[in-house]
N, C-alpha and C positions, 0 to 999 in steps of 0.2 A: 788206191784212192788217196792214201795220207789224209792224216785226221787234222781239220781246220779247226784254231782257236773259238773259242766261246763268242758267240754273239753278244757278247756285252758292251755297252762301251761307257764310257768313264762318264761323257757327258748328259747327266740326266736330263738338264733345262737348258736351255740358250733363246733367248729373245732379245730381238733387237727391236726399235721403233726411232721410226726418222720422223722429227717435224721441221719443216722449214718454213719459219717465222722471217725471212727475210721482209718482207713487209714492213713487218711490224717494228719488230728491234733491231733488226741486222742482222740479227745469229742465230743461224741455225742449229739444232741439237740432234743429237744419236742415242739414245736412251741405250745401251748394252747390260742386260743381267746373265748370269749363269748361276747353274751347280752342277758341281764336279762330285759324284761319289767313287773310289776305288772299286773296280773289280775284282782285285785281287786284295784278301783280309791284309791287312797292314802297309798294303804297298802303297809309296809316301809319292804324291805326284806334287809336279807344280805346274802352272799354267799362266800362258801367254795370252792375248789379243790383241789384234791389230785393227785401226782404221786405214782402209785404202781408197785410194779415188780409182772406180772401179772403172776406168780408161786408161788412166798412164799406168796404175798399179802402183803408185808412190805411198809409201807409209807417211799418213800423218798422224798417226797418234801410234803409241805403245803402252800397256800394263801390262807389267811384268812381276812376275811373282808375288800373284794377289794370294788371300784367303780362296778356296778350293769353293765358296760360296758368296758373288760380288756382284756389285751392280756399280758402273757408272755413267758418268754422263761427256759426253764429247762435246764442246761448244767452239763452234768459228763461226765469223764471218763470214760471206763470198759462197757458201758451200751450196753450187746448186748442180743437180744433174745424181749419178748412180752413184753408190758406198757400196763399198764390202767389209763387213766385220768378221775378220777369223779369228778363230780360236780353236789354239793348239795345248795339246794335254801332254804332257811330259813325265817319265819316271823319274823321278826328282834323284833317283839312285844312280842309275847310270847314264841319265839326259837321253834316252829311248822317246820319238816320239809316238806318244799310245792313241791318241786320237785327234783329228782336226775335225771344223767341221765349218763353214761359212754363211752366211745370210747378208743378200743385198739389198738395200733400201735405196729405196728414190726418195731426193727433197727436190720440190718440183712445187713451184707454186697452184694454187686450190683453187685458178679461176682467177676473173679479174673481181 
C-alpha cells in the first residue's frame, strides 16, 4: 500500500472577496487574506499569490514573499467578469512546492 504523507496542510485560512464597484468609482477590488502555519516544527516556508483573469489566465497581480500571515488588497480598473486568486506554499529551503490552493470570484455588477 505505501504509507501516504499526513493530511495536513500549511494553509490554515484563505479568503478571498471580490466587490465590483465599477459604478461607482471605476475600480474594482479583490480583498485576499491568508494564514500559513507549518506542518512540519521548524520548517521555514514562504508563500506566493497570484491574481488571474480566470479566461486568458494572465497574471495581473503577484505577492511574493509575504509574512506567512497577510491580507491584501487588489485594485483596478476595467475588472469585470471571473478572477482566480492562487496561492502557493513553498519550503523556503529547498523551493518544494508544499501546498497550493485557488478560489474564483466574480465582479459582475449587482443589477441595474
Amino acid at each position: 500500500g505505501g504509507g501516504g504523507g499526513s493530511l495536513c496542510t500549511p494553509i490554515s485560512s484563505f479568503n478571498v472577496k471580490g466587490d465590483y464597484r465599477a459604478g461607482e468609482t471605476g475600480t474594482s477590488t479583490i480583498d485576499v487574506n491568508y494564514s500559513i502555519k507549518p506542518c512540519i516544527k521548524g520548517q521555514l516556508l514562504s508563500v506566493k499569490s497570484e491574481v488571474l483573469d480566470w479566461d486568458t489566465k494572465e497574471v495581473l497581480y503577484t505577492e511574493a514573499n509575504t509574512p506567512l500571515s497577510w491580507k491584501y488588497t487588489f485594485r483596478q480598473s476595467g475588472l469585470y467578469g471571473l478572477y482566480t486568486v492562487k496561492l502557493y506554499v513553498y519550503d523556503a529551503t529547498t523551493g518544494t512546492l508544499v501546498a497550493t490552493q485557488s478560489i474564483s470570484v466574480s465582479l459582475v455588477s449587482k443589477g441595474v
